[in-house]
C-alpha positions in Angstrom: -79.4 -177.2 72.4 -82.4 -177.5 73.8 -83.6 -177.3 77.7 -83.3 -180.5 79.8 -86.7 -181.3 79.8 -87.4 -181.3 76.1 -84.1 -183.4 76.1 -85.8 -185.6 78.4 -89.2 -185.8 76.0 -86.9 -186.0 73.1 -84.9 -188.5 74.8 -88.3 -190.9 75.7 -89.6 -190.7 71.9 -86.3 -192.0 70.6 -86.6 -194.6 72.8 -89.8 -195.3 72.2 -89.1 -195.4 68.6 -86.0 -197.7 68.1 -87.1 -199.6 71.1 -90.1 -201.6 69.1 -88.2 -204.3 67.3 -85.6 -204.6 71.0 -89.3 -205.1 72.5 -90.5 -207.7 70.0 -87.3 -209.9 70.0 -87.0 -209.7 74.3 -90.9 -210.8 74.4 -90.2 -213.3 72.0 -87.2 -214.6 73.5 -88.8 -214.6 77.2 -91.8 -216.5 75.7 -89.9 -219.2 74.1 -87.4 -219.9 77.1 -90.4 -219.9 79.8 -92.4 -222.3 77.4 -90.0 -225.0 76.3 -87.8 -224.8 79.2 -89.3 -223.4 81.9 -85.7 -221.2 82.3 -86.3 -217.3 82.9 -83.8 -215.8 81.0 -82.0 -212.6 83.4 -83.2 -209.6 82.8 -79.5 -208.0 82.8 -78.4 -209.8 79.5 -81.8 -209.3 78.0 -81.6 -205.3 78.8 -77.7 -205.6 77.3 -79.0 -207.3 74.0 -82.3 -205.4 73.4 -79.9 -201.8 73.7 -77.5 -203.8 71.3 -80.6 -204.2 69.0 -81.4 -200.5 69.1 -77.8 -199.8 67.5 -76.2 -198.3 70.4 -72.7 -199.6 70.6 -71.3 -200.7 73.7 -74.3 -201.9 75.9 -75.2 -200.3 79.0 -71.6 -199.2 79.1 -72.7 -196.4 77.2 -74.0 -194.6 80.3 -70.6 -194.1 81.4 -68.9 -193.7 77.9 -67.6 -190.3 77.5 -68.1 -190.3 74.0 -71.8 -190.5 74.7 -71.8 -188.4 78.1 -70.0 -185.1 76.4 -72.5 -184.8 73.4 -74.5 -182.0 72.9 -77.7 -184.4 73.0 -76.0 -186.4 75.7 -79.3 -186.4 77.6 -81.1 -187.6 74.6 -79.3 -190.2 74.2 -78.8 -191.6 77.4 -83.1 -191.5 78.2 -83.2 -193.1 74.9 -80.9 -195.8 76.1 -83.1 -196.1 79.7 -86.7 -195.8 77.6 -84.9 -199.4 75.3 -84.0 -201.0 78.5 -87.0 -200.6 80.4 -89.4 -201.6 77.4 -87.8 -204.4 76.6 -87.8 -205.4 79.9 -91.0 -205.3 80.4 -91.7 -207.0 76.8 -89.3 -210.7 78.3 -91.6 -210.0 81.7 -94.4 -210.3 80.3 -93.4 -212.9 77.2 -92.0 -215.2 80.5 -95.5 -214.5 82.2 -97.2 -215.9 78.8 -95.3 -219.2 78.9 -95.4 -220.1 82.3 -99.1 -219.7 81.9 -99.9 -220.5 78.2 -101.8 -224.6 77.6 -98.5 -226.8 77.2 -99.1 -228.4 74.3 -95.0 -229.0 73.4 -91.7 -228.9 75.3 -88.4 -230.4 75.4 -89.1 -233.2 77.8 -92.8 -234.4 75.9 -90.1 -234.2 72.5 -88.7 -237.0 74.5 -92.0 -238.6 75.5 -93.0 -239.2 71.7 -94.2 -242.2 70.9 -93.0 -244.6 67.7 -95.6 -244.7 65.4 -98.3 -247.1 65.5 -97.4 -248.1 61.6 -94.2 -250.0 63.0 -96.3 -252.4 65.0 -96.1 -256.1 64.9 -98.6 -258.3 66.4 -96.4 -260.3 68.3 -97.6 -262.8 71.0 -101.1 -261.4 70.6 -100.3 -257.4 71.3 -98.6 -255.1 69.5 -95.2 -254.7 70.1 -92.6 -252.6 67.5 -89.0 -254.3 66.4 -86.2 -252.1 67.5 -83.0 -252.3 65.0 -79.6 -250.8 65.2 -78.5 -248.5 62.4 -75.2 -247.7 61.5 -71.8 -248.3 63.1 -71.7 -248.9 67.1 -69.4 -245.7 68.0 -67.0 -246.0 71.2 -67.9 -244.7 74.3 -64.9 -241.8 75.1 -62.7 -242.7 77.9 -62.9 -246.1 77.4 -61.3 -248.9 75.3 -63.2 -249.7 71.8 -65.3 -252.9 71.1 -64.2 -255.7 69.1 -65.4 -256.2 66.0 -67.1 -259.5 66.7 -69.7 -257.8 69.5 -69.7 -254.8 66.9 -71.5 -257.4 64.7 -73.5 -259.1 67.2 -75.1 -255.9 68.4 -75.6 -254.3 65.2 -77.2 -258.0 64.1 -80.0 -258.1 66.9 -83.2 -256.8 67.0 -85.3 -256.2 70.0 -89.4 -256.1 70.2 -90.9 -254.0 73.1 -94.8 -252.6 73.9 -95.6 -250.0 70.9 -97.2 -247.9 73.6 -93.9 -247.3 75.4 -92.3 -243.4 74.9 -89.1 -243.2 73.5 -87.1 -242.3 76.6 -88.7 -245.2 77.8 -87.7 -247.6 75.1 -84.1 -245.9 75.3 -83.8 -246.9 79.0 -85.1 -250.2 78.1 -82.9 -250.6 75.6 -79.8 -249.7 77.2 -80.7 -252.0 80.2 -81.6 -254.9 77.4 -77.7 -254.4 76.5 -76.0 -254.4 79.2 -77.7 -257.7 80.3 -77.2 -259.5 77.4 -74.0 -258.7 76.0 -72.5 -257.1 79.8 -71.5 -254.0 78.0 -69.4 -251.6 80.6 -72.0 -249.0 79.7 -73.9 -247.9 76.8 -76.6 -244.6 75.5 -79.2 -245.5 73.1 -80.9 -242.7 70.8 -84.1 -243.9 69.0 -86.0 -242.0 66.6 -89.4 -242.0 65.9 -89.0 -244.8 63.2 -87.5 -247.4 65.5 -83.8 -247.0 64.0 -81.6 -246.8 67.4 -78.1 -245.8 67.0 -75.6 -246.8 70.2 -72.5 -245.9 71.9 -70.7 -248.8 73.8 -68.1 -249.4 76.2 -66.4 -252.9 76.0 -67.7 -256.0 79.2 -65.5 -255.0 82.3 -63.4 -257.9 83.0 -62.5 -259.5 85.8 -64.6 -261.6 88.0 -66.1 -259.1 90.8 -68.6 -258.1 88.3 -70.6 -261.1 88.2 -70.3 -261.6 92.2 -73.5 -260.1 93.9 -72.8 -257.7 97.4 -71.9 -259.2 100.2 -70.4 -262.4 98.7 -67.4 -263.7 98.2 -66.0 -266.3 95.6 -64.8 -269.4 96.1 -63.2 -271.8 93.7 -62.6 -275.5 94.0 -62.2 -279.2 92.5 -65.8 -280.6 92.9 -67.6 -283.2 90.3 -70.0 -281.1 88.6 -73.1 -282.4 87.0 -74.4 -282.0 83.5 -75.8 -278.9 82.7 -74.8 -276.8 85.3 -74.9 -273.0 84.1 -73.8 -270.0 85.5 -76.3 -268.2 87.6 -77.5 -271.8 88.9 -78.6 -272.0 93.0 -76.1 -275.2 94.4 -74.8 -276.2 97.0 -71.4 -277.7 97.9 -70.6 -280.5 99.8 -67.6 -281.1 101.8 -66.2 -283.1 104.3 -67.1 -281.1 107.0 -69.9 -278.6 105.8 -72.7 -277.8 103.2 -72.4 -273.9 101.5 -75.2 -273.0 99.5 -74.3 -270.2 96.6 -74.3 -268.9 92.7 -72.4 -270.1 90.3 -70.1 -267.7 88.4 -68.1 -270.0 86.7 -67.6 -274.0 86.2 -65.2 -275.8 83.8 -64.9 -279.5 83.4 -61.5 -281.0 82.6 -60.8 -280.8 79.0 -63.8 -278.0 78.1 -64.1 -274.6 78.1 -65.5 -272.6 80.9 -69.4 -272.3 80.8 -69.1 -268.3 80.1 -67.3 -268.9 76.8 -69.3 -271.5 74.1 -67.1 -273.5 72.4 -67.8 -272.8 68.4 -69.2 -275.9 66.6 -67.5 -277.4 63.9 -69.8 -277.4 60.6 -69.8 -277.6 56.8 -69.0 -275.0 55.3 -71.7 -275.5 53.1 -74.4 -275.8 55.7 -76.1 -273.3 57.7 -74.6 -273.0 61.1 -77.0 -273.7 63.9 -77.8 -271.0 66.7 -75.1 -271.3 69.6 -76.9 -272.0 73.3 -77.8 -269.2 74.9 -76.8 -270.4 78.3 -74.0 -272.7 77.6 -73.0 -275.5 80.3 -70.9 -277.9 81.9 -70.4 -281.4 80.1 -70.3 -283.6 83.6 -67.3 -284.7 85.3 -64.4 -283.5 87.2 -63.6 -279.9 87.3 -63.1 -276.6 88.8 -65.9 -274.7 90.1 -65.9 -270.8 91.1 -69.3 -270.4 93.6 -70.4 -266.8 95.3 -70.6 -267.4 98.8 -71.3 -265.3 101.9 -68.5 -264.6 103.7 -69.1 -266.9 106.7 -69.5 -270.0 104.2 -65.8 -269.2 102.7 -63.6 -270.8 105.1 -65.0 -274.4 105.1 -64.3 -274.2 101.0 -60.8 -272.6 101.4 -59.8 -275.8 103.9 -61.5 -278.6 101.3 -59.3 -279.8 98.7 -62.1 -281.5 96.6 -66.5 -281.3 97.3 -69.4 -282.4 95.2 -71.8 -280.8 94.0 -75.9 -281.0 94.3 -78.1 -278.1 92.1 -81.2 -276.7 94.2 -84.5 -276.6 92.5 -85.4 -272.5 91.9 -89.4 -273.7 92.0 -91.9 -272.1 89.2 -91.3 -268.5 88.1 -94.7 -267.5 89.7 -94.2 -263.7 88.8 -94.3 -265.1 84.6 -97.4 -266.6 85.2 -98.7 -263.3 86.9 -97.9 -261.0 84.3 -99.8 -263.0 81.9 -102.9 -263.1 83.9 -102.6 -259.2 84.3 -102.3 -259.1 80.7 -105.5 -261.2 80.2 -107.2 -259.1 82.4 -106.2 -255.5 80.3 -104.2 -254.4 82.5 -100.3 -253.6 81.8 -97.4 -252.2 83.8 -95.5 -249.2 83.6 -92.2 -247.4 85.1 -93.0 -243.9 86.1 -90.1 -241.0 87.6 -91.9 -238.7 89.8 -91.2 -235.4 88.3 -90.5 -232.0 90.5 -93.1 -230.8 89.8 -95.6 -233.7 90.2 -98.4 -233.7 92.3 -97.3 -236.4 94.3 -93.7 -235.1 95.1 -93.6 -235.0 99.0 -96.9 -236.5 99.6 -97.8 -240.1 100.5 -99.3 -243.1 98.5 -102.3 -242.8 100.8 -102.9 -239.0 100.8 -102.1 -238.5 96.9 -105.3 -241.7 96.5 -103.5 -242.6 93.6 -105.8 -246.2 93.4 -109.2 -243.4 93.2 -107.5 -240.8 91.7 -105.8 -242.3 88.7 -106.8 -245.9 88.7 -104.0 -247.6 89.4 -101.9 -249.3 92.3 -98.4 -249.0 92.9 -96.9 -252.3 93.1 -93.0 -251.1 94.3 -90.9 -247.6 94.9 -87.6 -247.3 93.9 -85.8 -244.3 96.0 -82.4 -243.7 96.7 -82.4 -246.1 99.9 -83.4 -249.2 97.9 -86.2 -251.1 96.8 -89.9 -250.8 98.7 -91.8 -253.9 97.4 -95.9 -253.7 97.8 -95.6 -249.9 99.5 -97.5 -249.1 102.3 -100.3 -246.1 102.0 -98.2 -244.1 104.6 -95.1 -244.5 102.3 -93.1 -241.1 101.4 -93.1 -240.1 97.4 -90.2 -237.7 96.7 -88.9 -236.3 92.8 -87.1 -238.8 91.5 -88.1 -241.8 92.9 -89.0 -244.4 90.4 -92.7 -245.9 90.4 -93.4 -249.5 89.0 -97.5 -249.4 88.7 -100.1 -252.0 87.0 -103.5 -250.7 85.5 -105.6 -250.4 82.4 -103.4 -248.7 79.7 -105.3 -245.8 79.2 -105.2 -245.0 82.6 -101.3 -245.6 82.7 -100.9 -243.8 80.1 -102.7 -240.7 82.1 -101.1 -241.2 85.3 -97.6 -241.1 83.4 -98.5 -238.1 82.3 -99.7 -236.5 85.7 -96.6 -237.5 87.3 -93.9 -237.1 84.9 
């Protein structure tokens, strides 16, 4: 046996020596977490699997093995087993280094940011826009009752068009918002892939009626005469004998129909084409039974009535339709941005961050956790995850997404 310090020198060459590919793999391991992720792996488990790598059974627990400790080369071994640890340790520190520093060019979130690709466009309305379709069966969402095979069909039937310059996690969100709207799905998750094929998971409508009644309302139902075409969602207001309650319709039946909610099915040949059912089906005319949203104040005088009639309010022009297509006239288009942690305007204001010079566009409405903030002030508060709604020339969108997100 040789002297303890030729042990020792012995000890650092094996080390050295086995310790090359241990190196290679933590570096390479460091390098790929940091990059992609942004995740630092810890340096405990990379030390455990680098000595692993060198072939030296049982880990670090090898220092206190007695196996290893009574050999004749004990000390060998065991600076061999400190030399792997160390270099490989100081292979992941400096792999991490290299991808917290290296150009990002790819990472898990921009995987998500892809766009669809610009051969699936359709010009539609004068701009492109790309067709959406549903592929395969519409799985149910665990934890909750399945769908019927009726909505099955109708959702697996539709196709939606949105912008073509949209990213997919965009056009996901969209989607999944687009769903619940139209066929009041209980929830739903969208995955799109970069040919426009979207696969879903759905939960059945909630029933029950507190659903469709907004906060801070209450609903009402009562005989009235209702007027022709009166759909759910309309603005009226009932009169009774003693007051006038403005509120929202969330249901109206007249005798001997069907309740707006649920179209009653034409009859047709079978040999003709069906036509399209309305989209926002409504009331015949006549007596009937009507189920208004109220505030709470207004509920009383319609619990004491036994009967009231029924006048729809005018809703005016849809002003912000016309706006949009202006703004689209003019080039410009609008965009929903999350502020990510790591943005450059988490924590500061609209005014200081100059977000109009800087990136050329204007924020138009914050969404944080307290609610919406419509036409934001230049002393307004951005935090990480609030949600930006901002109007510009696409190519400078499309830039400012990118330094925010």
């Amino acid at each position: 046996m040789a002297s303890l310090p030729v042990e020792i020198l012995l000890g650092v060459y094996l080390g050295l020596l086995v310790g090359v590919i241990p190196a290679l793999v933590s570096g390479a391991l460091g390098f790929t977490f940091k990059y992609f992720t942004g995740v630092t792996l810890p340096g405990f488990g990379v030390a455990v699997l680098a000595i692993a790598l060198a072939g030296v059974s049982g880990g670090l627990l090898a220092l206190a093995d007695q196996s290893i400790t009574s050999l004749p080369n004990a000390e060998r071994v065991i600076t061999a087993i400190l030399v792997v640890a160390m270099v490989s340790l100081y292979a992941h520190a400096k792999g991490d280094q290299m991808g917290a520093n290296f150009p990002k060019r790819l990472s898990l979130q921009s995987l998500r940011e892809k766009k669809l690709s610009t051969d699936l466009a359709d010009l539609v309305g004068g701009r492109d826009e790309v067709r959406i379709h549903v592929v395969g069966e519409i799985a149910d969402m665990e934890g909750y009752p399945p769908l019927s095979e009726p909505l099955r069909a109708e959702i697996r039937g539709s196709e939606w068009t949105f912008p073509v310059d949209l990213r997919i996690g965009e056009l996901e969100s969209r989607l999944e918002d687009r769903l619940k709207t139209e066929h009041d799905l209980g929830d739903v998750a969208v995955n799109i892939d970069e040919r426009g094929q979207a696969t879903v998971v759905a939960a059945p409508p909630f029933s029950g009626l507190s659903k469709r009644v907004g906060d801070g309302r209450h609903a009402v139902s009562i005989d009235a005469k209702l007027p022709t075409g009166l759909a759910r969602g309309d603005e009226v207001t009932v009169l009774t004998t003693d007051a006038q309650v403005r509120g929202t319709v969330v249901s109206a039946r007249c005798e001997g129909s069907k309740p707006v909610e649920t179209p009653e099915e034409p009859e047709v040949d079978a040999t003709e084409k069906p036509p399209t059912p309305a989209q926002a089906p409504t009331t015949d005319g006549g007596e009937g039974r009507l189920t208004v949203g109220v505030r709470r104040t207004d509920a009383q005088p319609l619990l004491r009535a036994s009967t009231a009639k029924v006048v729809v309010e005018p809703r005016g022009t849809r002003r912000e339709f016309e706006l949009v297509s202006l703004l689209r006239r003019a080039g410009s288009r609008f965009q929903r941005v999350t502020i990510g942690a790591d943005s450059a305007l988490d924590g500061q204001t609209i005014g200081a961050a100059a977000v109009r010079e800087t990136y050329g566009v204007a924020i138009v409405a914050v969404r944080t956790q307290g609610g919406w903030r419509l036409a934001p002030r230049g002393d307004s508060d951005l935090t990480a995850g609030d949600e930006l709604y901002a109007v510009g020339p696409r190519e400078a969108l499309t830039a400012f997404t990118e330094a925010v997100a």
